[in-house]
C-alpha positions as CSV (number, residue, x, y, z in Angstrom):
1,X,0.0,0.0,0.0
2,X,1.5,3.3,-1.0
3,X,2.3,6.3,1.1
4,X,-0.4,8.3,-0.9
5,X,-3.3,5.4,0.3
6,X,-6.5,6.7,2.1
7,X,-6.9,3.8,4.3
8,X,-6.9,4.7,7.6
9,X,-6.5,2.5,10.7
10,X,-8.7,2.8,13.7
11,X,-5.7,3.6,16.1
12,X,-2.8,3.4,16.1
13,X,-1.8,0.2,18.6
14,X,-3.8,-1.4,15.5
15,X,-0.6,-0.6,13.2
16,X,1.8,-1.7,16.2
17,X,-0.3,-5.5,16.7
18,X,0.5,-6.4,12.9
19,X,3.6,-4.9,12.0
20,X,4.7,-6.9,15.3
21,X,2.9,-10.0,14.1
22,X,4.6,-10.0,10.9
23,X,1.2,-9.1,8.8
24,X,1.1,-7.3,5.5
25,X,3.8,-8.8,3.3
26,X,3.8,-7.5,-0.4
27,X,3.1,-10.2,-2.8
28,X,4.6,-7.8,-6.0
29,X,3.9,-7.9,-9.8
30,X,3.8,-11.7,-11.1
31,X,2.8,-12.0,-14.5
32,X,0.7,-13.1,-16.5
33,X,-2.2,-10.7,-15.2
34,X,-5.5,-10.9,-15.4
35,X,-8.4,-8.5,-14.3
36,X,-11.6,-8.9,-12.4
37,X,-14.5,-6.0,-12.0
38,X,-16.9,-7.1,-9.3
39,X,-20.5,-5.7,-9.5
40,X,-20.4,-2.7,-11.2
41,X,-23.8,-2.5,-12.5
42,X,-26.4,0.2,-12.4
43,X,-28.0,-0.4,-8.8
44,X,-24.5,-0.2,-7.5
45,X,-23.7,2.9,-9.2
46,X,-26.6,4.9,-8.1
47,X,-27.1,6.2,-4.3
48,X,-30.9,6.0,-4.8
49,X,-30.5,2.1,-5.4
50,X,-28.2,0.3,-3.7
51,X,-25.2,2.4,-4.2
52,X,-23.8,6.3,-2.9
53,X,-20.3,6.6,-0.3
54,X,-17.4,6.6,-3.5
55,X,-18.6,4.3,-5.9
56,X,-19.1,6.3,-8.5
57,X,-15.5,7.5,-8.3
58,X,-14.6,4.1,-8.7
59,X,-16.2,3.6,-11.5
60,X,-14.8,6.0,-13.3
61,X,-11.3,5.6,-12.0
62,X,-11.8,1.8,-13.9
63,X,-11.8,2.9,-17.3
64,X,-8.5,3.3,-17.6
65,X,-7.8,0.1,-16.1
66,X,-10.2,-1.4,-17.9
67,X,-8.6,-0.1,-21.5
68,X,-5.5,-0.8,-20.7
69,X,-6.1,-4.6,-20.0
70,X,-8.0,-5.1,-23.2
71,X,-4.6,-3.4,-25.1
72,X,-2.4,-5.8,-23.1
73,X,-4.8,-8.3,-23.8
74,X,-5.1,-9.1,-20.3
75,X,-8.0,-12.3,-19.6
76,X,-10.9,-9.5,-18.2
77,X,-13.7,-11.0,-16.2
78,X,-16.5,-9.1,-14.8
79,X,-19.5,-10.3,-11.8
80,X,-23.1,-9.1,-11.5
81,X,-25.5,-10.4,-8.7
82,X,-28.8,-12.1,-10.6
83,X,-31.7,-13.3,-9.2
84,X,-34.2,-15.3,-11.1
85,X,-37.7,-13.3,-10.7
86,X,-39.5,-16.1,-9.9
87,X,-37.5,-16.6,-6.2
88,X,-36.4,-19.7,-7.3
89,X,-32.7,-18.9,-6.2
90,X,-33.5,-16.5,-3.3
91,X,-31.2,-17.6,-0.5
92,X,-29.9,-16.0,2.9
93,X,-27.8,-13.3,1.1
94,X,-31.0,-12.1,-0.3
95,X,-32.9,-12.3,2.8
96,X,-30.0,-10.1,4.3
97,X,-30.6,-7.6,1.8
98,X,-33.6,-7.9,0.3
99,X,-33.5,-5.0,-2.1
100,X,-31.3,-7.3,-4.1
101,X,-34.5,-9.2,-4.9
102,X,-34.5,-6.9,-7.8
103,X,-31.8,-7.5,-9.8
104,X,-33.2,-9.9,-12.3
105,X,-31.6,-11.0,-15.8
106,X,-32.9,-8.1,-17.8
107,X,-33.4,-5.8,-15.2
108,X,-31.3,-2.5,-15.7
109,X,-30.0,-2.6,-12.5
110,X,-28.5,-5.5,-12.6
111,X,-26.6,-5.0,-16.1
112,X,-22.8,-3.6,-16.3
113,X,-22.5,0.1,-16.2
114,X,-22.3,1.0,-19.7
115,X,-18.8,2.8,-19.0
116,X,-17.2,-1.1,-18.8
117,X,-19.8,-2.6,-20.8
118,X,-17.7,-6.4,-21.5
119,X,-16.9,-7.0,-24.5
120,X,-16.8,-10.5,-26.9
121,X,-14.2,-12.8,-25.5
122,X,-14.8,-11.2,-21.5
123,X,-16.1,-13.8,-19.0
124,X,-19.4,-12.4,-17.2
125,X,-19.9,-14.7,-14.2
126,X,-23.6,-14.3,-12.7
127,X,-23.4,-15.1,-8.9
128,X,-26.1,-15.1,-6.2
129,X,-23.5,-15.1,-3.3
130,X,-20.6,-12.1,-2.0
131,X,-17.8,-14.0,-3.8
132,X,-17.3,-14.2,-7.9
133,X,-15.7,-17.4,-6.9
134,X,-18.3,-19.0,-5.4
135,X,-20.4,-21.6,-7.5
136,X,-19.2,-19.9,-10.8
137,X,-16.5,-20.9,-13.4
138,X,-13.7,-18.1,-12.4
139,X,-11.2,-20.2,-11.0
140,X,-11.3,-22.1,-13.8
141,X,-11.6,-19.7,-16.3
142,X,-8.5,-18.0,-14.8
143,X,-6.9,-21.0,-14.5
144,X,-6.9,-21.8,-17.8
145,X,-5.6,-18.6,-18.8
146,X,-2.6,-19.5,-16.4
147,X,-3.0,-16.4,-14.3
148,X,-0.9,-15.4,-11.4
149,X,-1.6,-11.9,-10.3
150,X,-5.2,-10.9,-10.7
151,X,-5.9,-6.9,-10.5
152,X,-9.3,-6.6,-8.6
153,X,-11.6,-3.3,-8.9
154,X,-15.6,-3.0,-8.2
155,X,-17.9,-2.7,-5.4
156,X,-19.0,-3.2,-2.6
157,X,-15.2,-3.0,-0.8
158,X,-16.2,-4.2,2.7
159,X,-18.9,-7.1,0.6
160,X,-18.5,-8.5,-2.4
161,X,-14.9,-7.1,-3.1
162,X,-13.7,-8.2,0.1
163,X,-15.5,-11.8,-0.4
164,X,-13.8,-12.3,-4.1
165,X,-10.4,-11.2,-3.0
166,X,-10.6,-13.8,-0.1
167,X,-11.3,-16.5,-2.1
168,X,-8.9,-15.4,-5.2
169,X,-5.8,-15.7,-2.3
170,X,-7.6,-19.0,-1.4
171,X,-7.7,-20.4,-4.7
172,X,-3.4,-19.7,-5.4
173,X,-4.4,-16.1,-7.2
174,X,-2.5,-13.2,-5.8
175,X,-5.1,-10.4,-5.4
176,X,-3.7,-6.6,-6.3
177,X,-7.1,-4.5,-5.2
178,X,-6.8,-1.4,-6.9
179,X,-6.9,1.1,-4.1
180,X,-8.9,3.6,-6.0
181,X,-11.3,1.4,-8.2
182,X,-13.2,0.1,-5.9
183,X,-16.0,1.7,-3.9
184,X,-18.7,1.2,-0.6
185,X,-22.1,3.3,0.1
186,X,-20.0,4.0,3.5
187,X,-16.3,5.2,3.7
188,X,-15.5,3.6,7.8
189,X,-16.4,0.1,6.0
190,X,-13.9,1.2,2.6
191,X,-11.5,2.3,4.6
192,X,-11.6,-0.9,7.3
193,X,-11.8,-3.5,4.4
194,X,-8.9,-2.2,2.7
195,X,-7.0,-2.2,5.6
196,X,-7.5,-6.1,6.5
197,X,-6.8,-6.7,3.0
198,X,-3.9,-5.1,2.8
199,X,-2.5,-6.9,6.1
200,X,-3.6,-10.7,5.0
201,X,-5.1,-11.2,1.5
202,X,-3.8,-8.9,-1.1
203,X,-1.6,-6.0,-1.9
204,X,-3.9,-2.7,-1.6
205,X,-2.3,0.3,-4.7
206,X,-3.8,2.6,-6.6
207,X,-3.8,1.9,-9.9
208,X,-0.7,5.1,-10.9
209,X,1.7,2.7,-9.2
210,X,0.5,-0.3,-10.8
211,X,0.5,1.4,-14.4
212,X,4.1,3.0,-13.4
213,X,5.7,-0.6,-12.4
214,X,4.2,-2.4,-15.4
């Protein structure tokens, strides 16, 4: 995590705890690199749905990202959360948050923001559960594509982000979250997630020191 990061511990005896217990190693650059975008579709995006906090920001900041895997012709893979409309596959996420209910197959706030639309050759995994790993073909799809670093953006950081990053480390991926491509409808939880991520699943950098490295 850079010296420019926002993330912000809760006190400082926090910082003293892991540095003395050895947390928060870097894992570095390993090619060949691959891209994941968690959940950045239309209800996310917008405050008066399931979004608001510094997702939008995060959106945007993605772009970049987004175009400069497809010109290194990084493997991209993008999530969405969908729900079949007739409650067949309504589980306790859903009862959790049951404005989720809503994003259904064709409903517009369940599709892609059009800003990182995917494109032919993209994997779109369609999960009902925090994790793009979980009961979807990602780990195999990346697998297959023999990645080793895997450069995570999306939303939200203290949910799904956090859940996919998890389970990337878990599957032999190393997680990079891009610091300032993902986003939460609440900065403490932003701010907390990023900081346990940092310390035990992933390397946490904003994207300019990515792009500078590579």
């Amino acid at each position: 995590m850079s010296s420019s990061s926002n993330v912000q511990p809760h006190d400082a005896d926090d910082v003293a705890v892991y540095a003395r217990q050895g947390l928060g190693a870097s894992l570095g650059l390993q090619a060949p690199f691959g891209l994941l975008i968690v959940d950045f579709v239309n209800g996310f995006a917008d405050p008066a749905q399931l979004g608001g906090g510094n997702i939008a920001h995060a959106v945007e900041a993605t772009a970049p990202v987004l175009a400069h895997a497809r010109a290194s012709g990084w493997p991209v893979a993008h999530s969405r959360i969908v729900y079949p409309a007739d409650g067949s596959e309504n589980n306790v996420f859903v009862e959790k948050i049951p404005g989720m209910r809503t994003l259904h197959e064709d409903a517009q706030a369940s599709a892609i923001v059009p800003s990182l639309a995917p494109r032919a050759g993209e994997l779109v995994v369609r999960k009902t559960a925090p994790s793009a790993f979980f009961g979807t073909a990602l780990s195999s799809w990346l697998t297959a594509r023999r990645i080793s670093t895997l450069f995570i953006a999306g939303a939200t950081t203290s949910g799904c982000v956090r859940a996919s990053v998890v389970d990337a480390m878990s599957w032999g991926f190393r997680p990079v979250v891009l610091e300032d491509c993902v986003g939460d409808r609440a900065i403490g939880p932003h701010n907390a997630a990023l900081f346990d991520l940092q310390a035990k699943y992933a390397d946490v950098r904003p994207w300019s020191d990515v792009a500078t490295q590579l």
